[in-house]
C-alpha positions in Angstrom: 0.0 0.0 0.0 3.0 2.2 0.3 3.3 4.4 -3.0 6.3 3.4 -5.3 8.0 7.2 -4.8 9.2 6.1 -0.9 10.3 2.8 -2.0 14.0 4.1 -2.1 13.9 5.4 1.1 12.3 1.9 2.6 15.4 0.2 1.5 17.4 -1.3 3.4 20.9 0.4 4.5 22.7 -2.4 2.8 21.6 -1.4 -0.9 24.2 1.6 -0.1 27.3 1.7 -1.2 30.4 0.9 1.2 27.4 -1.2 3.6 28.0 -4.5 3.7 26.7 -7.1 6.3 29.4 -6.5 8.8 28.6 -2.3 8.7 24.8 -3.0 7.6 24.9 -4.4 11.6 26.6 -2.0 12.9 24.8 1.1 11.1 21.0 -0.5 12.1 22.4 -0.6 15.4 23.2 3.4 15.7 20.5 4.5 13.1 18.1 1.7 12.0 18.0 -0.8 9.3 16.4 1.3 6.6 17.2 4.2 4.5 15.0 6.7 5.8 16.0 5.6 9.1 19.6 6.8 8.6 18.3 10.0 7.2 16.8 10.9 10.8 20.0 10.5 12.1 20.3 13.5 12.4 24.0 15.2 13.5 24.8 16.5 17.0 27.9 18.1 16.3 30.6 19.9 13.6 34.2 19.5 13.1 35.1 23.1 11.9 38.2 23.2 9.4 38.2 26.3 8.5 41.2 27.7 10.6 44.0 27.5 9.2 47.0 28.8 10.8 50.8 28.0 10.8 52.1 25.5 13.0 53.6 27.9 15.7 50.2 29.9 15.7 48.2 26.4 16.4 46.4 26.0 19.3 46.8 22.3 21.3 43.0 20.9 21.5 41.7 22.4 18.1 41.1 21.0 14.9 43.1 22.8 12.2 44.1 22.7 8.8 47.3 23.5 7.9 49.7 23.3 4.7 53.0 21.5 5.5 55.8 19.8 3.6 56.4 16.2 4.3 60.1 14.8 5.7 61.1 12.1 6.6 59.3 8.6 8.0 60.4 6.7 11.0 58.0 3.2 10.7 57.7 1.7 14.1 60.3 -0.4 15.1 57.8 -2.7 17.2 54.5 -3.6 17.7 52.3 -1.2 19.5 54.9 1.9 18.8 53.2 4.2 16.2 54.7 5.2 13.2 55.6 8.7 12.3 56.1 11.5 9.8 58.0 14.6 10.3 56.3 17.6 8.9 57.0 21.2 8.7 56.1 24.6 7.7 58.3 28.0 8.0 57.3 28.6 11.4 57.8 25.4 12.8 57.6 21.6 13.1 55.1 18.8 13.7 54.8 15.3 14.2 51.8 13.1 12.5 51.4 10.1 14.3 50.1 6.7 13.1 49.3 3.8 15.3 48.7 0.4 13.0 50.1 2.7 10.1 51.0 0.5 6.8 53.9 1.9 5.0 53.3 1.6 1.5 49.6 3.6 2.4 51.7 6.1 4.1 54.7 6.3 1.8 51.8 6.8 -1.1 49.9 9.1 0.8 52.4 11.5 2.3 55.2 10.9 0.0 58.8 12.8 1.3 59.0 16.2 -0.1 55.9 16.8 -1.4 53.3 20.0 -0.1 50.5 18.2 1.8 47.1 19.8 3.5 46.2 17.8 6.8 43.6 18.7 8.9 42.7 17.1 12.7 43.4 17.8 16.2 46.5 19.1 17.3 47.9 18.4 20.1 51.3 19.1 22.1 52.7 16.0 23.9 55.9 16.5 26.0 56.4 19.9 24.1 56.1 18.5 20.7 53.7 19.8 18.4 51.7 16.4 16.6 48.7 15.3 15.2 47.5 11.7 15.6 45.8 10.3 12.7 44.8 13.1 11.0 40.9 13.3 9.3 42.3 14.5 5.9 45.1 14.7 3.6 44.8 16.3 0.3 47.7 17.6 -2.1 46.7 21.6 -2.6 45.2 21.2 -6.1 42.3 18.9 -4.2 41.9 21.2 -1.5 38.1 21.6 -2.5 37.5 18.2 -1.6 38.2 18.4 1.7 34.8 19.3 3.5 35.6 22.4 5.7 32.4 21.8 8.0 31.8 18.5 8.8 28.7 16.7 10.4 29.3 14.5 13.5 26.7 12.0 14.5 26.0 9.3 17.1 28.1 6.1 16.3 28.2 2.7 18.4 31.4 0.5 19.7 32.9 -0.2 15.8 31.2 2.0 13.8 33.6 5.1 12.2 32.0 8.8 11.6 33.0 8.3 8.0 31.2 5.2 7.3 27.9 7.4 8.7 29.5 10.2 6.7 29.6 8.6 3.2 25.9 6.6 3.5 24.6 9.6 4.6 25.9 11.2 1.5 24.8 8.2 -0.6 20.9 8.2 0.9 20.3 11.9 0.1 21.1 11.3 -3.4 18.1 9.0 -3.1 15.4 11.9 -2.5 12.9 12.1 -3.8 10.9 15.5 -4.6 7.2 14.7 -2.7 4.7 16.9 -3.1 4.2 19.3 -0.6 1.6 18.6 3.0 2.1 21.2 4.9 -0.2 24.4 4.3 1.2 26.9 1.9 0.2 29.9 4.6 1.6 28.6 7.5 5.0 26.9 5.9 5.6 31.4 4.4 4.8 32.4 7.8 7.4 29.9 9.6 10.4 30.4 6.4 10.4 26.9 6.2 12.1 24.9 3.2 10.4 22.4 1.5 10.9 18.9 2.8 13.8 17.6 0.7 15.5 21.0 0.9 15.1 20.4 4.7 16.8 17.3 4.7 19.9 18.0 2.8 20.2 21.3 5.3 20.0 19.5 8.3 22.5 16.8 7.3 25.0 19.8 6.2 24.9 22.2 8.5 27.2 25.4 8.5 27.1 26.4 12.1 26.4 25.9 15.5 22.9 27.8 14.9 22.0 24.8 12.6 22.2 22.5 15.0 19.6 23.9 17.1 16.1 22.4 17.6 14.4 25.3 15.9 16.6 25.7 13.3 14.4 26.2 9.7 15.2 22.4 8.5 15.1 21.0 11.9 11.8 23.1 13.0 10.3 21.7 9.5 10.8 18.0 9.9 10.5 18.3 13.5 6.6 19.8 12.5 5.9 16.9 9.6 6.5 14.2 12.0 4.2 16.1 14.5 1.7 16.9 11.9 2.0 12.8 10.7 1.5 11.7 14.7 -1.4 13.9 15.1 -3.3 13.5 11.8 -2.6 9.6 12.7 -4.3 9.6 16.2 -7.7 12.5 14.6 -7.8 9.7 12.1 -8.7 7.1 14.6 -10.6 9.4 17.0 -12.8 9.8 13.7 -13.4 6.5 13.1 -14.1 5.9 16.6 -16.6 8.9 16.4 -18.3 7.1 13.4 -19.0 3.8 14.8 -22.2 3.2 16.4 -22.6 4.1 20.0 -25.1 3.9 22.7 -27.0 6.5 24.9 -26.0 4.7 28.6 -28.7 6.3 30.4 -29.3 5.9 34.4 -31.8 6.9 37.5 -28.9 8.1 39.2 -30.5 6.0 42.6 -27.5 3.4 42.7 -25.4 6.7 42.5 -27.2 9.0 44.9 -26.9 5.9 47.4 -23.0 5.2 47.0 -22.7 8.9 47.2 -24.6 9.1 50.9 -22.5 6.4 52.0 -19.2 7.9 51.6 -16.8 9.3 54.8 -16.4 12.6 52.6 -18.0 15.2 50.0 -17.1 14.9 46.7 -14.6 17.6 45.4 -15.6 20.1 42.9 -12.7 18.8 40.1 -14.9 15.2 40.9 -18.0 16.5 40.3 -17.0 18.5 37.2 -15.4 15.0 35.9 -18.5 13.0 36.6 -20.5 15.8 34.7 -18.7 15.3 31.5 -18.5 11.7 31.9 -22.1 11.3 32.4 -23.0 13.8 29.3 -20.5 11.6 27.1 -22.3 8.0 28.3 -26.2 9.9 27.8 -25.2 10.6 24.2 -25.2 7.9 21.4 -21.8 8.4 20.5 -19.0 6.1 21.9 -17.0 7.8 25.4 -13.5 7.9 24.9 -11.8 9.8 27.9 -8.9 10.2 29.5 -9.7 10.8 33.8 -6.6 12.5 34.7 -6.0 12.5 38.6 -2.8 13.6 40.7 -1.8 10.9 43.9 -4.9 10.9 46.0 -7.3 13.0 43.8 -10.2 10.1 44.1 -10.1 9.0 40.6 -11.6 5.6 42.0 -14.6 6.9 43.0 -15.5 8.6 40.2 -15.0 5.9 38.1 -17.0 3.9 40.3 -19.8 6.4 40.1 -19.6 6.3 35.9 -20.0 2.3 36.4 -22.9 2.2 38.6 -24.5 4.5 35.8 -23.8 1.9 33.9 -25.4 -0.6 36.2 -28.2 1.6 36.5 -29.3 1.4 32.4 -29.8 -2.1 32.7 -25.8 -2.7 32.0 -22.4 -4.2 33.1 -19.4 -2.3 33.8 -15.2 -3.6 34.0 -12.7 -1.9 35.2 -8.9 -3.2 33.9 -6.0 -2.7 35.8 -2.2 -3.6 35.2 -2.0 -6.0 38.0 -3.3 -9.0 39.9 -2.4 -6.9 43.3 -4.2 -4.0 42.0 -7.0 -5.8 40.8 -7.6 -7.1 44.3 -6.9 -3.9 46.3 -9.8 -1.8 43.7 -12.0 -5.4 45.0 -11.4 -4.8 48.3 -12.3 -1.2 48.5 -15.0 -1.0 46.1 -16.7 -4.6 47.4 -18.4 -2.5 50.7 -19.8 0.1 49.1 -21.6 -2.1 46.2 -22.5 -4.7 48.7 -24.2 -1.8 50.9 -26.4 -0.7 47.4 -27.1 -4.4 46.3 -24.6 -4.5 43.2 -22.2 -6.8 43.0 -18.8 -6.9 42.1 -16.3 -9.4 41.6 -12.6 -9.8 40.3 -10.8 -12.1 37.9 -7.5 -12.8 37.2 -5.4 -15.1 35.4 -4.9 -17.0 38.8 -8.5 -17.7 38.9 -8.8 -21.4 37.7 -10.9 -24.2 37.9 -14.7 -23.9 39.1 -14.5 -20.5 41.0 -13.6 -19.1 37.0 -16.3 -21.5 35.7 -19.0 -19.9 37.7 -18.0 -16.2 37.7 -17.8 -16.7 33.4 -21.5 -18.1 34.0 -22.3 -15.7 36.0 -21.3 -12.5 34.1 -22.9 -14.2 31.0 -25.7 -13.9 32.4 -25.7 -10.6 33.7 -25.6 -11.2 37.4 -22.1 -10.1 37.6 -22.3 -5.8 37.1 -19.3 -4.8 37.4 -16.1 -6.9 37.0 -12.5 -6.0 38.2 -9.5 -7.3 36.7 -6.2 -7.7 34.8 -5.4 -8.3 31.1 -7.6 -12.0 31.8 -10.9 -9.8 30.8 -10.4 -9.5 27.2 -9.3 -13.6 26.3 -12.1 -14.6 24.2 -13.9 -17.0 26.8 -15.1 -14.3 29.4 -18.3 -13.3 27.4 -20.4 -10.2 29.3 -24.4 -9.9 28.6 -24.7 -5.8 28.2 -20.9 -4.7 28.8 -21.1 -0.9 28.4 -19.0 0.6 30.0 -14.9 -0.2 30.5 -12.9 2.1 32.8 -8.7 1.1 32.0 -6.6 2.1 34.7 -3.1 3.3 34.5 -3.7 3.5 30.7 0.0 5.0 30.1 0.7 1.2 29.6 -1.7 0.6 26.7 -1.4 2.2 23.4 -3.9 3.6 20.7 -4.3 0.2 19.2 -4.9 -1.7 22.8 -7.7 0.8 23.1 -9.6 0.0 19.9 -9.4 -3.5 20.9 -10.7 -2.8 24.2 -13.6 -1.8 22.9 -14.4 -4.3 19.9 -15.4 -6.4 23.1 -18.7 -4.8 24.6 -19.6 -4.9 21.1 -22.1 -2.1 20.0 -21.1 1.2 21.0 -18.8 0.6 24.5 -17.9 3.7 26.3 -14.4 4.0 27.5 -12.6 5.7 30.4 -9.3 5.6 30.8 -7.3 7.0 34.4 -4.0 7.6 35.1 -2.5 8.4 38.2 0.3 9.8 36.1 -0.3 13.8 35.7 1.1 14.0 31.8 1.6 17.6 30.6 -0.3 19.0 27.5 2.1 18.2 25.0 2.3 15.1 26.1 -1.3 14.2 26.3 -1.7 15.7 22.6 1.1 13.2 21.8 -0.2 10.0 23.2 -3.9 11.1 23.7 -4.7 13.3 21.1 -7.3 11.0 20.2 -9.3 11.6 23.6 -11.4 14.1 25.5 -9.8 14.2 28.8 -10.9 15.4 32.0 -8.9 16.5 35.1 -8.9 15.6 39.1 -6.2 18.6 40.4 -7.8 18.9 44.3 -7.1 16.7 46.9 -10.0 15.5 49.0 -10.6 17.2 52.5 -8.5 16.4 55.6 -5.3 15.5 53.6 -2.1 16.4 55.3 1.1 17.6 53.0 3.9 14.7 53.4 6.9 16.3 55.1 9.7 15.1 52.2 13.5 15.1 53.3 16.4 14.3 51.2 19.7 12.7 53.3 22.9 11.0 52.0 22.6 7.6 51.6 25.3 7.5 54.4 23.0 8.6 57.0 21.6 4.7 56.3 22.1 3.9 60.2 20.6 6.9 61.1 17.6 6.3 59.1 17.7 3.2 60.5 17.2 4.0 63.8 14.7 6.8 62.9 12.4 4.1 61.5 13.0 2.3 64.3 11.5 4.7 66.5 8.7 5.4 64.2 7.7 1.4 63.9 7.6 1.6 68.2 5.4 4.5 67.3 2.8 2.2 65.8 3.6 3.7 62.4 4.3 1.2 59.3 6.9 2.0 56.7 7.1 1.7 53.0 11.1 1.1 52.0 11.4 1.4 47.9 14.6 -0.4 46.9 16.5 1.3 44.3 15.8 1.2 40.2 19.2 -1.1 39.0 17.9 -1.1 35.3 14.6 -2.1 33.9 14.7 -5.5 34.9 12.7 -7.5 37.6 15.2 -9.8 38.2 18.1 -7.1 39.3 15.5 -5.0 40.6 14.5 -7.9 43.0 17.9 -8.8 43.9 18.4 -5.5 45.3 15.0 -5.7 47.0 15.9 -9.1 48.8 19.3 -7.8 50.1 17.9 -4.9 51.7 15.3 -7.0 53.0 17.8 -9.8 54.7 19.5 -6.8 56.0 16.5 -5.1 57.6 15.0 -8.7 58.7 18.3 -8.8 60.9 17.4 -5.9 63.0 13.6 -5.9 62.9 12.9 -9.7 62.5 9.3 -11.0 61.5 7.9 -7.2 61.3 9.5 -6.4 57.6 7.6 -7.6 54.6 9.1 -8.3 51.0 7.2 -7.2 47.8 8.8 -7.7 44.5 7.9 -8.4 40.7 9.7 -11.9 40.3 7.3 -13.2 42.9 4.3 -15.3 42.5 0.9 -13.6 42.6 0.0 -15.3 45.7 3.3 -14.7 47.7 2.5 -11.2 46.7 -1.1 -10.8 47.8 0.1 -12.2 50.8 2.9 -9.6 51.8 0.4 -7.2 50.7 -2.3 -8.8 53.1 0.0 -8.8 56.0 0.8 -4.9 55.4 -2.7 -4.0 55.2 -3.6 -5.2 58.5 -0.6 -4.6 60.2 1.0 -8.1 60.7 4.1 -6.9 59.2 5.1 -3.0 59.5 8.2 -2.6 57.2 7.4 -3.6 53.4 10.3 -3.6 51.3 9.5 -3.2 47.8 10.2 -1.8 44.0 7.9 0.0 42.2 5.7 -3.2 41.5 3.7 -0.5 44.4 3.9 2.8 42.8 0.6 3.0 41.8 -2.5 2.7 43.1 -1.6 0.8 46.4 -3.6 2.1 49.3 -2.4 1.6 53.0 -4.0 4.7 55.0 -2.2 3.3 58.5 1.4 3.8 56.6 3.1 7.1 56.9 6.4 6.6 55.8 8.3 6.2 52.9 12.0 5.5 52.2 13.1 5.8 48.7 16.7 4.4 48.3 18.8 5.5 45.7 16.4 8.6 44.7 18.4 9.7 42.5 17.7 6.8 40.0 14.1 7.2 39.6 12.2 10.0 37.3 10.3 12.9 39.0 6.6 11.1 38.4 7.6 7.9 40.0 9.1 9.9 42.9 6.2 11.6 43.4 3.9 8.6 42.8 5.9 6.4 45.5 5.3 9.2 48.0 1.6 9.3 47.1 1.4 6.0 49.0 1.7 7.8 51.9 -0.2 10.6 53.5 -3.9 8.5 52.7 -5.0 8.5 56.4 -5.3 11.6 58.9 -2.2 10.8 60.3 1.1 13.2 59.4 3.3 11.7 57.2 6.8 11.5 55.3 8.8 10.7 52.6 12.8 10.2 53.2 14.5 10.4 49.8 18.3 8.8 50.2 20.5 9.3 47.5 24.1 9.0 47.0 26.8 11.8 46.4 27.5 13.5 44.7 24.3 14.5 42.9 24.8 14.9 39.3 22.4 18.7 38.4 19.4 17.2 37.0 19.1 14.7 40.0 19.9 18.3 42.2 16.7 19.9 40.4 14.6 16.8 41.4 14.7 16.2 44.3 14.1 20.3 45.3 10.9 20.3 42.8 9.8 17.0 44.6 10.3 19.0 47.9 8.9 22.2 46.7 5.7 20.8 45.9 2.7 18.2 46.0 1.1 19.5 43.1 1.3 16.6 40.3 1.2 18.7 37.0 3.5 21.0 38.1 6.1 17.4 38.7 5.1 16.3 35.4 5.8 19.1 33.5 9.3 19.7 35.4 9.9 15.8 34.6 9.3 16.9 31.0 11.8 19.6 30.9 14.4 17.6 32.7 13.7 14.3 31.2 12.6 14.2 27.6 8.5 12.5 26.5 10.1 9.1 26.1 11.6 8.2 29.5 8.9 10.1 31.0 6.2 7.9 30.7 8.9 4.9 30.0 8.2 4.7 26.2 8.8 0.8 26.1 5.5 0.7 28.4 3.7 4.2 27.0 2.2 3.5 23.6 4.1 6.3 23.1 5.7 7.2 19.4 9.3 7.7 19.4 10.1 10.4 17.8 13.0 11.1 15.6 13.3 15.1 14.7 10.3 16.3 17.5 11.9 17.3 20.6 8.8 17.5 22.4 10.6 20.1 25.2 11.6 22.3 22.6 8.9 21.9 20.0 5.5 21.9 22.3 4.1 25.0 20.4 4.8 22.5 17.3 2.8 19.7 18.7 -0.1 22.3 19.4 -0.5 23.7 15.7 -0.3 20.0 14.2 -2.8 19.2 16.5 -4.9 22.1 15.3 -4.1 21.2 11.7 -4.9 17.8 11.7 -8.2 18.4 13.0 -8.8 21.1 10.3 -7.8 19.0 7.7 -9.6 16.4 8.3 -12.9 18.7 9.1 -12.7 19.9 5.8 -11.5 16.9 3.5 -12.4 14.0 5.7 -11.4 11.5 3.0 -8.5 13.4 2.2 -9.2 13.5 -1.4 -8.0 16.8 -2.0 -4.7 17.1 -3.8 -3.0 18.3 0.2 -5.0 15.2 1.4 -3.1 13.0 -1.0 -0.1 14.7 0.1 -0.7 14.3 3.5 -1.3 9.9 2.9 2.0 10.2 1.8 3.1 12.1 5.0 1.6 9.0 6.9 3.5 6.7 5.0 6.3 8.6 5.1 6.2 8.7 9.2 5.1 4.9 9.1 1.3 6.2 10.4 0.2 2.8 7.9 -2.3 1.9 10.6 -4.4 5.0 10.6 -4.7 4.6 6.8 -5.7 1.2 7.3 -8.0 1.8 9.9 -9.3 5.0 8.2 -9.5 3.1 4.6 -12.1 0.1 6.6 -14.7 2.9 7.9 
């Protein structure tokens, strides 16, 4: 489906010249295995040749270019001595050195006597003027070949700047001219060049300033794969908008009766959140929102409320949450309140086997089951709802666009979905990854909350912190201690978890719990168990509890190793405490010396509580992908958007997209054809394909 013009570009690395298999590895490795994949590799420095004093006048640590005559050779006499070549000019003299240097190369290269242009990096060592290997030698009659600005770009163990160099050269011979996407008005106003000018200008650039994120190429390709992202995700949203949906219409009684029974009012953010959810279930399109809360803003409620509307029309409700312990916890606190109004709720998991799943599948087929909580285990084909028509995801930054259109193929006609995260994602961001969503945002904190006092120490102040939780478990008070982020991986994660626990076991015995993600569900329900009602009170954990784990009685939190871990996670972990009336704090213990970013984040994370504010810091100090951890986001890499710099970028490509496709909806227009090719272009395929089956 791809038109023939971007074949080139699709090709692999290896069709240019100088790649082979060996390079074609290496090359995929740095850049990517196709064409256009090394052509958004883009540079992130320049050598700069164009000084060009005299030997005396050089300055150690530069690159130069100078005109010399070559004298005499001295090949190395043994191995792993370098060879050399005396050079000089009339102020002075110089040294090339050579390490591996083969003599009948050097002999041809630099022959004695003859007038030679080198350029490289000169250096003094022990007083003598030398350059080691340099980047060019020309005779003076070639000195137009020698490039006087030169790229630089990111290479991998084995892979030379000239091998990038030359295939870079090679694929922007392979452009070709596309017609232009972007609209003529706006592309004037910004002095952009057109796409295949842009490339060729950001792959030779002729100064610092072109190098910068809003320089006119970069700015330009950084907007088309904006404008590709964006018109991918309306494209979807429209589709979504076209297929049937449902009016999901109830009494409110169930709700006015949940609501009565609750310890506290509703906030005004929840009410304004349940407003707009209920207006998007009573109308017959499909509900596709995004319920943005901070730590602690009651998102659970309110999604609880939106299901019992559900329940109310005559319907069934499911609520999907990453994990078997946060499955059970959402049971555990939502299973009161439902039993008190007569509706009942259960939970399923993978770990539910035998006849306990047999009934509950029999039972939700039916439709006496009306709301169901549970992991990934609700969508296999076998668990079958009567009237599902309503499914609230939570912690949806680990679900993509496509995970959401499959969510709801399975209620069938017209399923409404919300979506929560506990993850406050700034504008840009929720344009990026949820562009195709209304969204709807929980920023107050229910009534009676207490700020968590947060405190930063040394990591060795560890016995002192000791003995403070020491006093605080005498106290009565039960402790959270976060082990520290090795790498993404449960295993080393865990084995930093289990040491710490051993060592705290040692001093507080059969009081300190263990938590981790290489542990079997049970083993972890257990611990869990055991925290909540105070059997143990020390749980050592990773971030298998950084969201949505609920322990009012525990008011501390130890986070080793803070410096490790993003500003969102920080400030998730300490969410876990400060859920009951009692004071509370978060000890953040990091070892020295702090490089700046990790400075900056732990004073925001002291500064403030407030969520959005952390999320748009984490941003800024961060970068989109690791923010939301882009293996787990959904979230589309980008290759020229820098979504820091280019947020005003995201915001008119957002705009765009949407007036596009208002006014040419089938994009039929000759900018709508333009803009298909944009989408293949960017690798969008999917929204074609959805867009092309209605």
């Amino acid at each position: 489906m791809r038109p023939e013009i971007l074949y080139p570009l699709f090709a692999s690395v290896s069709t240019l010249p100088g790649i082979g298999p060996r390079l074609e590895k290496l090359v995929s490795r740095a850049a990517g295995p196709k064409i256009i994949d090394l052509l958004a590799h883009l540079p992130v420095g320049l050598v700069d040749r164009r000084r060009r004093p005299t030997i005396a006048a050089a300055v150690a640590g530069e690159t130069v270019t100078i005109e010399v005559m070559v004298g005499t050779h001295i090949p190395s006499k043994r191995r792993g001595l370098p060879y050399r070549v005396h050079v000089r000019d009339a102020t002075g003299e110089m040294q090339l050195i050579f390490f591996n240097g083969r003599e009948d190369y050097l002999n041809k290269t630099l022959p004695e006597g003859s007038i030679r242009v080198i350029s490289g990096r000169f250096e003094l060592y022990q007083g003598q003027a030398q350059m080691t290997h340099p980047d060019h030698i020309v005779a003076p009659e070639e000195l137009a070949s020698l490039p006087l600005i030169e790229p630089v770009y990111g290479l991998t163990a084995g892979l030379t700047l000239k091998v990038v160099q030359k295939g870079i050269k090679a694929a922007l011979k392979k452009l070709p001219e596309l017609p232009e996407w972007q609209d003529p008005a706006w592309r004037r106003k910004q002095v952009w060049p057109d796409w295949h000018d842009a490339l060729i200008a950001v792959h030779n650039p002729q100064g610092e300033d072109d190098l910068a994120p809003m320089a006119p190429g970069r700015a330009r390709l950084a907007f088309d794969e904006l404008l590709a992202n964006q018109l991918a995700l309306s494209i979807v949203r429209a589709r979504m908008r076209r297929l049937p949906g449902r009016a999901v219409k109830g009494d409110g009684q169930l709700r006015a009766q949940a609501i009565a029974g609750l310890p506290y009012t509703l906030t005004g953010a929840q009410r304004m959140a349940l407003g707009e959810i209920e207006a998007d279930m009573n109308s017959d399109r499909r509900m596709l929102r995004l319920l943005q809360g901070d730590v602690g803003s009651g998102k659970t409620i309110v999604a609880l409320l939106a299901m019992l509307n559900a329940v109310e029309a005559d319907a069934q409700a499911a609520l999907m949450v990453p994990t078997e312990i946060l499955a059970r916890q959402h049971y555990a606190s939502l299973k009161p309140l439902c039993d008190a109004i007569g509706v009942r709720v259960e939970v399923l998991t993978g770990r539910d086997k035998g006849k306990r799943r047999t009934e509950l599948l029999a039972a939700l087929a039916a439709g006496e089951i009306h709301i169901l909580i549970g992991t990934h285990a609700l969508f296999q084909d076998e668990v079958v709802f009567r009237a599902l028509a309503l499914v609230v995801v939570d912690e949806q930054h680990r679900f993509g666009v496509h995970q959401r259109l499959q969510l709801q193929a399975k209620g069938g006609v017209g399923t409404d979905i919300l979506v929560m995260t506990a993850t406050p994602i700034p504008r840009t961001l929720t344009l990026t990854a949820y562009g195709d969503m209304d969204v709807s945002k929980l920023n107050e904190k229910p009534a009676g909350r207490k700020p968590v006092e947060t405190r930063a120490l040394p990591i060795e102040r560890l016995e002192d912190v000791v003995a403070a939780i020491d006093r605080a478990v005498q106290a009565g008070a039960q402790v959270y201690w976060v082990c520290p982020l090795v790498e993404e991986s449960d295993e080393v994660d865990a084995a930093a978890a289990e040491d710490r626990y051993k060592h705290l076991s040692g001093l507080f015995g059969a009081k300190v719990g263990l938590v981790h993600g290489r542990m079997k569900e049970a083993a972890k329900d257990a611990a869990m168990a055991d925290f909540e009602q105070g059997a143990t009170r020390i749980l050592v954990a990773t971030t298998v509890i950084e969201v949505g784990v609920n322990v009012p009685a525990a008011t501390v939190m130890v986070i080793e190793h803070a410096e490790r871990f993003g500003l969102a996670q920080l400030h998730q972990l300490r969410g876990r405490v400060g859920r009951g009336g009692d004071k509370s704090s978060c000890l953040l213990l990091y070892q020295s010396p702090l490089s700046e970013t990790a400075t900056r984040r732990i004073r925001i994370l002291r500064e403030t509580e407030d969520g959005f504010r952390i999320a748009e810091e984490d941003l800024r100090l961060r970068g989109a992908g690791e923010l939301l951890g882009t293996r787990q986001s959904g979230l589309p890499a980008f290759r020229y958007a820098d979504l820091n710099v280019h947020a005003d970028l995201m915001q008119a490509a957002y705009d765009d997209a949407r007036l596009v496709l208002g006014r040419d909806p089938e994009l039929k227009s000759a900018r709508g054809e333009a803009l298909r090719t944009l989408l293949y272009l960017f690798e969008r395929d999917d929204a074609i394909r959805y867009w092309r089956s209605g």
